[in-house]
C-alpha positions in Angstrom: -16.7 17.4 16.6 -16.4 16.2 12.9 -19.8 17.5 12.2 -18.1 21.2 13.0 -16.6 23.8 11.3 -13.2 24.1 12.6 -12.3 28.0 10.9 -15.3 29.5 12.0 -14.3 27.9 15.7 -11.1 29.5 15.2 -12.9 32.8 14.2 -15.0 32.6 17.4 -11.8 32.0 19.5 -10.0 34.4 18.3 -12.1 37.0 16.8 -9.9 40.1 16.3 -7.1 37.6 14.8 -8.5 35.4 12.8 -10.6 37.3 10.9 -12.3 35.9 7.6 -10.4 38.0 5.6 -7.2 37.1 7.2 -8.3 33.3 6.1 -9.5 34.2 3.2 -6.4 36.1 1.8 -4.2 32.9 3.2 -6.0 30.8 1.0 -5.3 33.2 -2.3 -1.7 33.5 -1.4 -1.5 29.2 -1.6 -3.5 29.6 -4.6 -1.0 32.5 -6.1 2.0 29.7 -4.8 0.5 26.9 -6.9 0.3 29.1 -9.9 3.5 30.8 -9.7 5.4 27.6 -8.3 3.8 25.5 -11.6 4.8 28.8 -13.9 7.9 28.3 -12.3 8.3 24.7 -13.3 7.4 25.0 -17.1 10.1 27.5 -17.5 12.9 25.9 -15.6 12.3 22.6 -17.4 11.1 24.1 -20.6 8.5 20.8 -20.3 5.8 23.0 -22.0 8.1 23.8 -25.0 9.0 20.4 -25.1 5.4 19.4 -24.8 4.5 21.5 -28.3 7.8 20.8 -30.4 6.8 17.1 -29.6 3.4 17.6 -30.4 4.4 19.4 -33.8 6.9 16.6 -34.7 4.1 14.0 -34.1 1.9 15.9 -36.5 4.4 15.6 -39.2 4.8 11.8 -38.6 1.3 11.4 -38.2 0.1 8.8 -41.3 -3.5 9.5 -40.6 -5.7 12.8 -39.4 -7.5 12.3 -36.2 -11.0 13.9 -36.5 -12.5 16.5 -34.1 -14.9 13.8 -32.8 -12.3 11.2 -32.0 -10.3 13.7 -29.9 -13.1 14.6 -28.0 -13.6 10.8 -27.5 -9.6 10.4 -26.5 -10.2 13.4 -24.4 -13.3 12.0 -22.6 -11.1 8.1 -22.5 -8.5 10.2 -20.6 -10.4 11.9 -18.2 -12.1 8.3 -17.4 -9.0 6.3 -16.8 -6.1 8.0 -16.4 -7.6 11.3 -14.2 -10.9 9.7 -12.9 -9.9 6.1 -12.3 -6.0 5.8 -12.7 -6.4 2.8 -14.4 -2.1 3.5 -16.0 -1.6 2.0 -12.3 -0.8 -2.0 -13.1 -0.7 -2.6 -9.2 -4.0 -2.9 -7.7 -2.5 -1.5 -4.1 -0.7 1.7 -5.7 -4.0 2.5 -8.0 -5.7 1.9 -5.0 -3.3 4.1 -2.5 -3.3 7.0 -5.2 -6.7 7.2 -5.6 -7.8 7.7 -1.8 -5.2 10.3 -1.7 -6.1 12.1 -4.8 -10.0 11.8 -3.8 -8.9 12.8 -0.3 -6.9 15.7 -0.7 -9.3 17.1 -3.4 -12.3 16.9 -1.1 -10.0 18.4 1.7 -9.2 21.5 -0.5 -12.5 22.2 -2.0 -14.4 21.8 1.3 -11.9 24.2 3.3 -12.2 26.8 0.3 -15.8 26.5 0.5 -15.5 26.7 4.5 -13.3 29.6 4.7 -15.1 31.5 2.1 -18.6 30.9 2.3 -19.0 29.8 5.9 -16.0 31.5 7.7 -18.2 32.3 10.8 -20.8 29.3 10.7 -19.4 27.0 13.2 -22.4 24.3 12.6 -21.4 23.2 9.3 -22.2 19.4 9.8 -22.2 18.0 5.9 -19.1 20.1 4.8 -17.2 19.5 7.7 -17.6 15.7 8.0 -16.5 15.4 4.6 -13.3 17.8 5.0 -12.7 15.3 8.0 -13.3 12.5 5.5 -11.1 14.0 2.8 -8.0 14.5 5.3 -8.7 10.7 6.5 -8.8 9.2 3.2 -5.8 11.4 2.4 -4.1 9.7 5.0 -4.6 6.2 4.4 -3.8 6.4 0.7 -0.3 8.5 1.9 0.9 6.4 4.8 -0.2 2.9 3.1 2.4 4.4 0.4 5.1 5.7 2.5 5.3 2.9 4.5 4.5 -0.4 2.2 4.2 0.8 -1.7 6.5 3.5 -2.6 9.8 1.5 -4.6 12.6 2.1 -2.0 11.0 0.4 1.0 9.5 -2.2 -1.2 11.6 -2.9 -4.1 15.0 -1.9 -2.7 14.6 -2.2 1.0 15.4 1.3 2.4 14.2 2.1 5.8 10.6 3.9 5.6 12.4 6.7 7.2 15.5 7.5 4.9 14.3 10.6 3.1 15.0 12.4 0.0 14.4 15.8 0.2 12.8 16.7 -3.2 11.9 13.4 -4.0 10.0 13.0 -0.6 8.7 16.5 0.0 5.5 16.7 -1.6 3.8 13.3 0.0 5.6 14.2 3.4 4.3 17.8 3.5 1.1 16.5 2.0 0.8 13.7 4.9 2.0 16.4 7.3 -0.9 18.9 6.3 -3.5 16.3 6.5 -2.3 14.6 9.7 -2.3 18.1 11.4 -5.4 19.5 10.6 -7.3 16.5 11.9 -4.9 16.7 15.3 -5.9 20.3 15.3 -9.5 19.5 14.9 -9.8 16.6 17.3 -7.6 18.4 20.3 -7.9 22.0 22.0 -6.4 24.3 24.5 -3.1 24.9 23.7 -2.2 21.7 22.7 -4.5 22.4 19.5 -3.3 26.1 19.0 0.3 23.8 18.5 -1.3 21.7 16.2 -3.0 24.5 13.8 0.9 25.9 13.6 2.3 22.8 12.4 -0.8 22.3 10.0 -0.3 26.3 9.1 3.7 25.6 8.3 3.0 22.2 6.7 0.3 23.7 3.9 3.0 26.4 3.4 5.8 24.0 2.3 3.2 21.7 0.5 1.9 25.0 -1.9 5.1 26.8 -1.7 7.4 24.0 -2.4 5.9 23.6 -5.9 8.9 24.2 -7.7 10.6 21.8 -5.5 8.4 19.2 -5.5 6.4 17.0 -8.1 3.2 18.9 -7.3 3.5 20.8 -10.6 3.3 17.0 -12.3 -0.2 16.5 -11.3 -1.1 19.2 -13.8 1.2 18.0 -16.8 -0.1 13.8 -16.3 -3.3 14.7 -18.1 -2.2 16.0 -21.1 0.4 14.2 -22.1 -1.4 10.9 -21.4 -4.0 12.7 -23.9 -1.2 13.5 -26.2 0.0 9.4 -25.4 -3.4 8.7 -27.1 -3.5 11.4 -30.0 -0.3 10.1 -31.4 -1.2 6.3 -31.4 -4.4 6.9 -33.2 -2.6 9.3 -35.8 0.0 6.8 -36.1 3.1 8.6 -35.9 3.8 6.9 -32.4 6.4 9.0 -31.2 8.4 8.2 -33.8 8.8 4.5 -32.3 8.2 1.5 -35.0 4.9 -0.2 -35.1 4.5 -3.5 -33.0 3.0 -5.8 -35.7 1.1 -9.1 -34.4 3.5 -11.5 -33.2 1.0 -14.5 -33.8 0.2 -13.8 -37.8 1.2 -16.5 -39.9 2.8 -13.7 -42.4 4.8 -12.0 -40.0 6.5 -15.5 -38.9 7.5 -15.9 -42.7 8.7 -12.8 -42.8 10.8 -13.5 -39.4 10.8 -17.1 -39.0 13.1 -16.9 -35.7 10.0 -15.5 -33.8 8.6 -19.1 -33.0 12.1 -20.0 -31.8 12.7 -16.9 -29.5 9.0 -16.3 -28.8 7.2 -19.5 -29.0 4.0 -20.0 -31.4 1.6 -17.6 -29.3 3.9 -14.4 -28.3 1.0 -12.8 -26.8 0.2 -15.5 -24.2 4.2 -15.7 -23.0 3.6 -16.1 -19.6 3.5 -13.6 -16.8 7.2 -12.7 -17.0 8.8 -9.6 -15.2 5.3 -9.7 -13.2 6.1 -13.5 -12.3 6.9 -12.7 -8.3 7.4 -9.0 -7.2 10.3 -6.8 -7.7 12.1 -7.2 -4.3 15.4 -8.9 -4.6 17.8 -6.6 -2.5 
């Protein structure tokens, strides 16, 4: 069953209905959602035009010019840790959660592109289709592990895992939904299944349609401004924030002699602080 194509069994079901161009077109219109929900987004929140005034006022700041070659090597840092890796993530379980939902919904969508598109009618599909099974499992470990033991109102501020905030909560719930319905739909038939692929149908609707709703658009701006995040600490200019000097030289404590006394003698072995015991004091 997870070694099979479950499109092309729909196609052979339903011939006359579920045609590969009908499939096929459903896929560009989600594709044409993204796009125009993300479009959408920039404009509203004029993030993009605050993305380039920022990046201007940073260049005027800047107290050094970053070469072509160390971009590409903040470019290639980025891609590594924060896209690849998420290594931003301090807490081992949340890095962990994201990246099994990031890896799962990305092999999910390319391997039902690739499905639809190149195999719409090829029911034995066994390497593609175990790992679109795979992608809408991992997908739904990562998501459930977060809504119902990381995410900061049931674990910080002890909220029920059920009290829901409608934009807030929209794009991992429709994202769950999606993924939890499409394996349902694979794994069941009759007209139990048929019920399934509806819900699965209406959920990857809301999750590509409610773009400009939800954070989806954010997955596309985290990139570049943690590459920007990089650009302006190397050119110096910081954001326009002051420059942390080290707390432990002997010519900064002359300078401020009330560091010792406030900070002790090594400022940069304090202690584990805020991350002493976990944030849940509610």
């Amino acid at each position: 069953m997870i070694t099979t194509n479950p499109f092309a069994q729909l196609n052979t079901l339903a011939p006359d209905i579920f045609t590969p161009g009908l499939m096929q077109a459903f896929i560009i219109l989600m594709v044409l959602l993204v796009i125009g929900g993300t479009i959408f987004d920039v404009l509203h929140k004029k993030s993009a035009k605050y993305f380039f005034e920022n990046t201007k006022k940073g260049q005027k700041n800047a107290k050094r010019e970053v070469s072509s070659a160390e971009r590409k090597g903040l470019m290639v840092k980025t891609l590594t840790n924060e896209v690849l890796t998420s290594s931003e993530f301090s807490n081992q379980k949340r890095r962990l959660s994201h990246l099994l939902t990031m890896y799962g919904f990305t092999i999910f969508v390319a391997t039902t592109a690739i499905m639809i598109f190149a195999y719409p009618q090829t029911v034995d599909t066994p390497i593609l289709a175990l790992l679109w099974h795979l992608g809408a499992l991992m997908l739904c470990v990562g998501g459930y592990w977060f809504w119902f033991a990381i995410r900061v109102d049931v674990a910080a501020e002890g909220k029920p895992w059920y009290k829901i905030s409608y934009r807030a909560d929209m794009f991992i719930l429709s994202l769950l939904a999606t993924c939890t319905f499409a394996l349902l739909w694979s794994f069941t038939s009759g007209a139990i299944g048929m019920f399934f692929f509806v819900l699965f149908i209406i959920s990857t609707v809301f999750l590509f349609g409610g773009v400009i709703w939800s954070k989806f658009a954010h997955m596309f701006f985290k990139p570049a401004a943690a590459y920007e995040k990089r650009v302006v600490q190397a050119d110096g200019s910081n954001e326009g924030l002051p420059t942390v000097p080290d707390l432990s030289s002997s010519e900064v404590h002359e300078k401020f002699p009330d560091i010792p006394t406030y900070m002790g003698e090594n400022p940069e072995n304090m202690g584990a602080g805020i991350r002493r015991e976990p944030a849940n004091h509610y």
